[in-house]
MIPAKE-188689 format. One line per 4 residues: number of its first residue (from 1); for each residue x, y, z of C-alpha. Coordinates in steps of 0.25 Angstrom, whole numbers, padded with zeros to 4 digits. Layout:
<rs>
NUM> X Y Z  ...
</rs>
This chain:
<rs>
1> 0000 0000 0000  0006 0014 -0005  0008 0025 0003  0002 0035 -0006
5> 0016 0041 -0010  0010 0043 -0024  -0004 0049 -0021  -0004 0064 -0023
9> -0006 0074 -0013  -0016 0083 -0014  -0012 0098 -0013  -0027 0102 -0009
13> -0025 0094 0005  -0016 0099 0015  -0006 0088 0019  -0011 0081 0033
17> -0009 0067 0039  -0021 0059 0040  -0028 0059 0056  -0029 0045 0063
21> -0043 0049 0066  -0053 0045 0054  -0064 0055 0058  -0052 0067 0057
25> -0048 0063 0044  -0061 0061 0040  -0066 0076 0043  -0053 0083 0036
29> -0054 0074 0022  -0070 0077 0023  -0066 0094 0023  -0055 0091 0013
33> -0067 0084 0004  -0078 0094 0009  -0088 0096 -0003  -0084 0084 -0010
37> -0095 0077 -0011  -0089 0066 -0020  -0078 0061 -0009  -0086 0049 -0001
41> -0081 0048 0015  -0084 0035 0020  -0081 0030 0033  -0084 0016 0040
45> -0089 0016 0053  -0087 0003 0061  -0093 0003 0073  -0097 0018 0074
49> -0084 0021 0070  -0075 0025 0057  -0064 0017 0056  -0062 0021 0041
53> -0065 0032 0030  -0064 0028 0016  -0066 0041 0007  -0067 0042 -0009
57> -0073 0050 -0019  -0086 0045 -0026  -0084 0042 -0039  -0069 0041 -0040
61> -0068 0027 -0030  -0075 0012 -0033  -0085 0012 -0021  -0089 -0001 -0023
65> -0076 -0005 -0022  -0073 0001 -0010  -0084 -0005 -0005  -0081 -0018 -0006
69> -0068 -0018 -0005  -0065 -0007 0006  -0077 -0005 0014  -0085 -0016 0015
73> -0073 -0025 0022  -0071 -0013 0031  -0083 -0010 0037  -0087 -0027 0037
77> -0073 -0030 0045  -0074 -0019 0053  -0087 -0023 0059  -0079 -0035 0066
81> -0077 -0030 0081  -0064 -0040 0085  -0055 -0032 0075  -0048 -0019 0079
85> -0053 -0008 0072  -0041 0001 0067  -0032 -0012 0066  -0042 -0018 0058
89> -0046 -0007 0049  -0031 -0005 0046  -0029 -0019 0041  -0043 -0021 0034
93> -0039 -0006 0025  -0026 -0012 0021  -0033 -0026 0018  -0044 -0020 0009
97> -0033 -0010 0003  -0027 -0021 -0005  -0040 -0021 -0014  -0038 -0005 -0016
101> -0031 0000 -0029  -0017 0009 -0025  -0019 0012 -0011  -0012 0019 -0002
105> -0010 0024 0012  -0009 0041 0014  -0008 0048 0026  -0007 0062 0020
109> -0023 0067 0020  -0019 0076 0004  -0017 0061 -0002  -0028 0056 0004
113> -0037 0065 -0003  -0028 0066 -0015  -0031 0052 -0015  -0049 0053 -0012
117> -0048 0061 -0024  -0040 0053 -0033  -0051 0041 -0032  -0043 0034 -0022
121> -0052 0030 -0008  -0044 0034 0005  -0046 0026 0018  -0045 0031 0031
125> -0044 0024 0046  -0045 0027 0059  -0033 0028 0066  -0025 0029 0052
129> -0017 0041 0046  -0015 0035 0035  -0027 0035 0023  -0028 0023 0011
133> -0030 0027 -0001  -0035 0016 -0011  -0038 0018 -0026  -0051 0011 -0029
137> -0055 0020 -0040  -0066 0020 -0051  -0073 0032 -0059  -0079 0032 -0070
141> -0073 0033 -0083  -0072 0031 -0099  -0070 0018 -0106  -0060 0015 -0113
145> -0066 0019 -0129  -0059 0024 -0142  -0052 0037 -0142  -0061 0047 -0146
149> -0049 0056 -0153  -0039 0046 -0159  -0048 0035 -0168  -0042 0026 -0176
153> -0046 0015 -0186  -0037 0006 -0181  -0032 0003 -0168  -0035 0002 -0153
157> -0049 0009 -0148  -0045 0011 -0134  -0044 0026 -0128  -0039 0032 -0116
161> -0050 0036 -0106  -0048 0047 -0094  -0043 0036 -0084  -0028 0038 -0084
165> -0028 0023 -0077  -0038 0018 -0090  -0027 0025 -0098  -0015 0019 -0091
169> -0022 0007 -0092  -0024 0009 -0108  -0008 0010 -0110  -0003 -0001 -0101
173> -0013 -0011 -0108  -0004 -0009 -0121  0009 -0009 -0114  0011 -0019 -0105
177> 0026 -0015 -0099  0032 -0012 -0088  0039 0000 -0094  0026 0009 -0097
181> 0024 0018 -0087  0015 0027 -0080  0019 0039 -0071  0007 0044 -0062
185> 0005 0058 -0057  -0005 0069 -0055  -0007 0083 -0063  -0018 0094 -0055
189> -0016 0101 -0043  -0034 0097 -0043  -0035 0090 -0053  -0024 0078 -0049
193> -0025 0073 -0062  -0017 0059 -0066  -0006 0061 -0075  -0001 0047 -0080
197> 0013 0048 -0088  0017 0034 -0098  0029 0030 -0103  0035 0018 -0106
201> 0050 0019 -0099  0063 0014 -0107  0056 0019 -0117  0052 0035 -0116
205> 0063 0046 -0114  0066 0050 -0099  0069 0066 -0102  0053 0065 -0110
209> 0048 0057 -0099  0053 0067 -0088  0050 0079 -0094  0035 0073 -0095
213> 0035 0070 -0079  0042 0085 -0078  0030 0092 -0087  0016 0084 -0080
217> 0024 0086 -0064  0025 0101 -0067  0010 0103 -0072  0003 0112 -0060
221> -0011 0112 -0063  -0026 0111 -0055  -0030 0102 -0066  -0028 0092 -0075
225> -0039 0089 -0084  -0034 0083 -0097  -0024 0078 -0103  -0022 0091 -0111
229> -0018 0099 -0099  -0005 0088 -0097  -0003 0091 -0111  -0003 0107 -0110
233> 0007 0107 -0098  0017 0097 -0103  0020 0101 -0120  0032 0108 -0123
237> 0025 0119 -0133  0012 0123 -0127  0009 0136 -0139  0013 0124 -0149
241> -0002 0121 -0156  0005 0108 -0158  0002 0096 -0149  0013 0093 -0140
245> 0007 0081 -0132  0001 0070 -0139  -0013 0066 -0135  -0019 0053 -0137
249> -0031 0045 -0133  -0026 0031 -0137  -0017 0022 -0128  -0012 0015 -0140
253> -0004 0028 -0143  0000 0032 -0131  0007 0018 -0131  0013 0018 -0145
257> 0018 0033 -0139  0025 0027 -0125  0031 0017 -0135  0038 0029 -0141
261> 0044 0035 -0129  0032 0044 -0127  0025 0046 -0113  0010 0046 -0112
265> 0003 0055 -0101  -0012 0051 -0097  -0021 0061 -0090  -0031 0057 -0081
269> -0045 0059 -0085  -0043 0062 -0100  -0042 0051 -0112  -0030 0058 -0119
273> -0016 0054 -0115  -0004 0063 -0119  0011 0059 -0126  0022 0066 -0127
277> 0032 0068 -0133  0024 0072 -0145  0028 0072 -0160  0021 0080 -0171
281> 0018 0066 -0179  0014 0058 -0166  0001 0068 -0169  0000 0065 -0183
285> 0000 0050 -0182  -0011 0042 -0179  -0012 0030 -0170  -0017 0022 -0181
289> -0005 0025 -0190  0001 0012 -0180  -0010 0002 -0183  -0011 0003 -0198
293> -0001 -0002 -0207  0012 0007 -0209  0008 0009 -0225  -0007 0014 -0222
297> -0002 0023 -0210  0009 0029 -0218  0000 0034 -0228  -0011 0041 -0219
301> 0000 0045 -0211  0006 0053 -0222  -0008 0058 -0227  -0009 0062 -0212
305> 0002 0070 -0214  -0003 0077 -0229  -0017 0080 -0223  -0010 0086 -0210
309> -0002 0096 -0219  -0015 0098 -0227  -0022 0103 -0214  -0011 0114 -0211
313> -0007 0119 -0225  -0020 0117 -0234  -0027 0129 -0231  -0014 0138 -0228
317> -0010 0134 -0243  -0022 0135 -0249  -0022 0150 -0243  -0009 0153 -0246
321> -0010 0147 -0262  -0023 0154 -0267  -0020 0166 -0259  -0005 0169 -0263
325> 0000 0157 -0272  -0012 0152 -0283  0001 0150 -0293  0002 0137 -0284
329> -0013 0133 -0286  -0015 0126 -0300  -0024 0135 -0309  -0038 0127 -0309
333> -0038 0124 -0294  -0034 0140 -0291  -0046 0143 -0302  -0055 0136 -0295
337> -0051 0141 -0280  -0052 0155 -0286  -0065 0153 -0293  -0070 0148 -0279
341> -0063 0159 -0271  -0070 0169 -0280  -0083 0175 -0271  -0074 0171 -0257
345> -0072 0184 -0250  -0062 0182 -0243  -0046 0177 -0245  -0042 0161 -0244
349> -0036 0164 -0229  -0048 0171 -0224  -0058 0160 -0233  -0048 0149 -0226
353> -0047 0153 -0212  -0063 0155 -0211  -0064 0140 -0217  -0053 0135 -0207
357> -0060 0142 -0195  -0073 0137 -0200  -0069 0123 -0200  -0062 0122 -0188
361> -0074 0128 -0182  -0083 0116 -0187  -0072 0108 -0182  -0072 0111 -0169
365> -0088 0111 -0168  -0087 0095 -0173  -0079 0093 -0160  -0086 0101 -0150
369> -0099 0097 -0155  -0105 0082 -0151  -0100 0070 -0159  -0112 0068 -0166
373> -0114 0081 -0172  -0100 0086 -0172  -0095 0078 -0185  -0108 0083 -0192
377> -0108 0096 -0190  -0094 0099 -0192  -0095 0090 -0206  -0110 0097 -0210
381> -0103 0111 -0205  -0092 0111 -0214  -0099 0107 -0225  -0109 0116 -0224
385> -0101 0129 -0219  -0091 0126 -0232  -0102 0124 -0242  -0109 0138 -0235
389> -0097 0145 -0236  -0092 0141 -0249  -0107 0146 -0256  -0107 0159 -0248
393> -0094 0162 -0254  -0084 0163 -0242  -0076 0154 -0243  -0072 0146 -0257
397> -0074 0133 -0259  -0057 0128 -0260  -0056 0135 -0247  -0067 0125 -0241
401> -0059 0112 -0248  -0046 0116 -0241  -0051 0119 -0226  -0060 0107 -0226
405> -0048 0097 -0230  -0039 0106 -0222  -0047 0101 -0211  -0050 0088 -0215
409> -0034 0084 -0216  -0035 0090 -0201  -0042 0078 -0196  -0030 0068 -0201
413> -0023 0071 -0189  -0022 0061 -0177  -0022 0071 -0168  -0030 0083 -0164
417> -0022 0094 -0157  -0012 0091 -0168  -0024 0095 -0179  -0028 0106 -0171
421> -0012 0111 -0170  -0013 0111 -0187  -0028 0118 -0187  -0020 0131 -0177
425> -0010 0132 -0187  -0017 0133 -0200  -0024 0146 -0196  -0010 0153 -0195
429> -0004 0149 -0207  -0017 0152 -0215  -0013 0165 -0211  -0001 0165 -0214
433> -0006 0158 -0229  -0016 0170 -0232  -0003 0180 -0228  0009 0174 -0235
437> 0005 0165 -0243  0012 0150 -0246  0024 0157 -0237  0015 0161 -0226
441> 0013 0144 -0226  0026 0141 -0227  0030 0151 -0217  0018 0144 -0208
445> 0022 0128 -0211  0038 0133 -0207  0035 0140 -0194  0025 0126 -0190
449> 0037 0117 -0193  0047 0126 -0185  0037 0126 -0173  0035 0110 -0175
453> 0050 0108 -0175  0052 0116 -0162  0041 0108 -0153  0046 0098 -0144
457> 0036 0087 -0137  0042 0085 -0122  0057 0087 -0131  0053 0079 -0142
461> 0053 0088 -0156  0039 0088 -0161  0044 0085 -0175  0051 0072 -0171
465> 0057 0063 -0178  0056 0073 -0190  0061 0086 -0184  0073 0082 -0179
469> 0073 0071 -0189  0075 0057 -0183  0074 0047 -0196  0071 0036 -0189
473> 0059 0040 -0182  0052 0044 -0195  0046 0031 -0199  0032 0032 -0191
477> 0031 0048 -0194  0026 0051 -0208  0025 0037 -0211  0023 0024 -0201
481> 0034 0014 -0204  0029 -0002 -0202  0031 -0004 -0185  0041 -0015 -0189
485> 0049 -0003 -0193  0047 0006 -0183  0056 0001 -0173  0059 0011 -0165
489> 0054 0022 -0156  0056 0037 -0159  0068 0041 -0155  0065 0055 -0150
493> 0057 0050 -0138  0066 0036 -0135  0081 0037 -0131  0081 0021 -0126
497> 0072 0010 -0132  0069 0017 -0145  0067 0002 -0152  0054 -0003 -0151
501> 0058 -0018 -0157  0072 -0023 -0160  0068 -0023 -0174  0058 -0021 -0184
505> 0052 -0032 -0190  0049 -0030 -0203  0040 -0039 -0209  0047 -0043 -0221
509> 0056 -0051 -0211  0046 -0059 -0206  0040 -0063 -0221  0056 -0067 -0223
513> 0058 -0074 -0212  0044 -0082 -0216  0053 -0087 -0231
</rs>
C-alpha cells in the first residue's frame, strides 16, 4: 500500500495533519466542501457510535462497488461484540483494501481532498491520523467509435475517446512492450487536469523528450480544457498560421508516430491527442497512405500535393494573368474570359476576394450548422449564390470556376489546421497579385518558403528531411517507398535505434528462394 507520494497537493487547502478524532476531521472536511452538494459523507455507526467516514463525490465513484465490497463487511463485522473496535476496524480497512484499485495512505488533509475530488474515495477511522484513499472510480463516458475527423477507407475504425485511461488503453493494445512508456502529471491550478506523455524509450531522442517535460512543468494555468490549450503553450512559433503540433484522433497513428522517435501527449477529457515534433509533410500525408499498396499511395499522394499547390496559387495566378499578363493566356480562352468579364464591374482582385469571402462564409455555416442540413446547405448555397451572381452581373462566370476548384482541391488535405493555414495566406497574396502582378506571386511564394524553412518543431526543422536535405529519409515524403524498403526511422528525430528490421525484405527474394 503507497503512501500517497505521488497524489498532488491541493493548493486551495492549507497543509494540516489529520485529527485522531473522527468527529473533528469530519467538521473541518465538511466546511472545506461547504455547498458541494455532489461530495457524499458517509459514516457507519456501530453501536451508537462512528468508527469510520467513508466520503466521495456522487457521480465520480462505483457505489455499488463500494458497497459490497467496502461497506457492507464493515458494518456486518462490526456488529460482532467480542472484537475490539479500533483494533478491528484497522485490520478489517486494510483486508478490504486489497480489492480497491491504487490506494494509498495520506495523513496531510490537502491530499485527501485533492484526492475526493480526483474520484478517488477516502476512508477515515477513529483514532487514525492517517486517511485511505482507494481508486474505485466509474463515470460516464463515450464509447470507443470511428473518429469523426480522420476517416479513411481503409483501416482500423477505432478512435480515441475523452478517457485518458481509455486512450492509454487504445495504444498499449497495439504495442505490447515494456519499452513504451507513459509519464503522468497534472496541468491546472483548478482544473488539475491529467497530462499523460508516451514515448517508446531506446527509441525517442533524450534532449526532445526533456525539452517536452520542461515545456508542460512550466504551463501555470487555472485551467485546462482541451488538448488545444497544451498545444498553445508548448510550439515553438506561436504567430506562425502553421501548425506546430500534430493532432490526431486515431491511436494507429499516434503509434506508427512513437515508432518514429516521436512523443505523444494525451489530455484528459478530450479525444484529440497531440505529437510532436512536427513535420510540414507528417500534415499532408494520410493515414491510409500506409494500408494501401505503395503504387496507388504514391499517386494520390502526388496528386495531393498538385491540388494542394492548386489551393494556394490558382486564384492569385488567375488574378495576377488576366490583370497584368494576358500575353500568357492563350488567345481563345482570354476571348472567352474577357467576353464573360465584359458587364462585371469590378476588377478580377475585387471579383476574386468577394468570391473567396463568399465561399468560405458557406464554409463555415456547413460546419457550424447541424450535420443534416449543414452539407446541403452549404452545396445548395453555393450553387445558388454563383448562379445568382454570375446572372446579376457581379462576378463572371471563370471567376466562379476557379474559386469553386480552389476550394475543392482544399479539402484534399489530411488535416485541417494545416488547410486552414493555406485558406489565411491566400488572402494576402491575392493582394499582392492585384498589386504587382505575377511578381507580387513570386514575391509572395518566396517570402512563404523562407518562413517555412525558418520554423522548428521542438528543434526539429519543419522542412525536414528536404530542408536541410537528408537523401535517405525521402522515400515516404513525395512518394511511399514499399515498407520492405523503408527500413529505417527518420534520422532527424532518432540518434540510436534508427533501423527498424536488419534488413529489407524484398519480395523478389522470397520468389528466388521458391526456384
Amino acid at each position: 500500500m503507497a503512501k500517497g507520494e505521488n497524489i498532488h497537493r491541493n493548493d486551495d487547502v492549507p497543509e494540516q495533519q489529520l485529527n485522531p478524532s473522527l468527529y473533528q476531521n469530519e467538521a473541518y472536511l465538511k466546511e472545506i466542501f461547504q455547498n458541494c452538494s455532489d461530495v457524499v459523507f458517509r459514516p457507519l455507526h456501530i453501536e451508537g457510535r462512528m468508527h469510520v467516514l467513508v466520503i466521495y463525490v456522487n457521480g465520480l465513484v462505483d457505489t455499488k462497488g463500494l458497497e459490497e465490497m467496502l461497506l457492507q463487511p464493515i458494518v456486518t463485522a462490526g456488529h460482532n461484540p467480542e472484537l475490539n473496535k479500533l483494533s478491528f476496524f484497522k485490520e478489517l480497512i486494510a483486508h478490504q483494501a486489497l480489492a480497491i484499485r491504487q490506494t494509498a495512505l495520506v495523513s496531510d488533509t490537502s491530499l485527501v481532498v485533492q484526492g475526493i475530488l480526483n474520484g478517488q474515495i477516502a476512508l477515515l477511522t477513529e483514532g487514525e491520523t492517517e486517511a485511505l484513499l482507494g481508486n474505485m472510480s466509474e463515470y460516464e463516458k463515450r464509447p470507443i467509435g470511428e473518429p469523426g475527423t480522420e476517416s479513411v477507407v481503409r483501416g482500423p475504425r477505432e478512435g480515441f475517446t475523452e478517457s485518458i485511461f481509455t486512450n492509454i488503453t487504445l495504444i498499449r493494445r497495439r504495442m505490447r512492450s515494456s519499452k513504451l512508456k507513459f509519464e503522468m502529471t497534472t496541468v491546472g491550478e483548478m482544473s488539475q487536469t491529467g497530462i499523460s506523455i508516451a514515448y517508446i524509450e531506446g527509441i525517442v531522442k533524450p534532449s526532445i523528450l526533456q525539452e517536452v517535460r520542461k515545456r508542460i512543468a512550466r504551463i501555470k494555468t487555472d485551467a485546462i480544457l482541451d488538448s488545444g490549450y497544451i498545444e498553445e503553450f508548448i510550439e515553438d512559433t506561436p504567430h506562425s498560421p502553421f501548425p506546430l503540433v500534430q493532432n490526431t484522433e486515431r491511436p494507429d497513428v499516434v503509434v506508427a508516430s512513437l515508432l518514429e522517435g516521436r512523443i505523444a501527449i494525451m489530455v484528459d477529457g478530450t479525444p484529440f491527442v497531440l505529437i510532436v515534433p512536427m513535420t510540414i509533410w507528417s500534415a499532408i500525408h494520410a493515414a491510409e497512405d500506409y494500408y494501401e499498396h505503395f503504387i496507388y499511395t504514391s499517386g494520390i499522394r502526388l496528386l495531393r500535393f498538385i491540388l494542394l499547390s492548386v489551393s494556394f496559387l490558382l486564384p492569385s495566378l488567375y488574378v495576377a494573368t488576366s490583370t497584368f499578363h494576358p500575353q500568357l493566356i492563350p488567345e481563345a480562352l482570354l476571348l472567352t474570359i474577357a467576353a464573360a468579364r465584359e458587364n462585371v464591374p469590378f476588377p478580377t482582385v475585387v471579383e476574386t476576394l468577394l468570391m473567396e469571402v463568399i465561399f468560405e462564409a458557406l464554409r463555415e455555416a456547413g460546419i457550424r450548422l447541424p450535420k443534416p442540413v449543414g452539407s446541403a446547405v452549404s452545396m445548395v448555397g453555393g450553387l445558388v449564390l454563383g448562379e445568382s451572381a454570375v446572372r446579376a452581373g457581379i462576378v463572371s462566370a471563370p471567376t466562379v470556376i476557379v474559386v469553386a476548384f480552389t476550394g475543392i482541391a482544399s479539402f484534399s488535405l489530411p488535416r485541417y489546421n494545416l488547410g486552414l493555414a493555406f485558406r489565411l495566406l491566400r488572402f494576402p497574396l491575392l493582394l499582392l497579385a492585384g498589386s504587382l502582378g505575377i511578381y507580387g506571386v513570386g514575391f509572395g511564394v518566396i517570402a512563404l518558403i523562407i518562413h517555412l524553412v525558418n520554423l522548428s518543431s521542438f528543434g526539429v526543422p519543419y522542412l525536414a528531411p528536404v530542408a536541410p536535405n537528408l537523401s535517405s529519409n525521402l522515400k515516404d515524403i513525395f512518394i511511399r517507398m514499399p515498407r520492405w524498403n523503408m527500413n529505417k526511422r527518420p534520422a532527424f528525430l532518432v540518434d540510436e535505434n534508427i533501423i527498424r528490421t536488419p534488413a529489407g525484405q524484398d519480395p523478389a527474394q522470397n520468389k528466388e528462394s521458391r526456384k
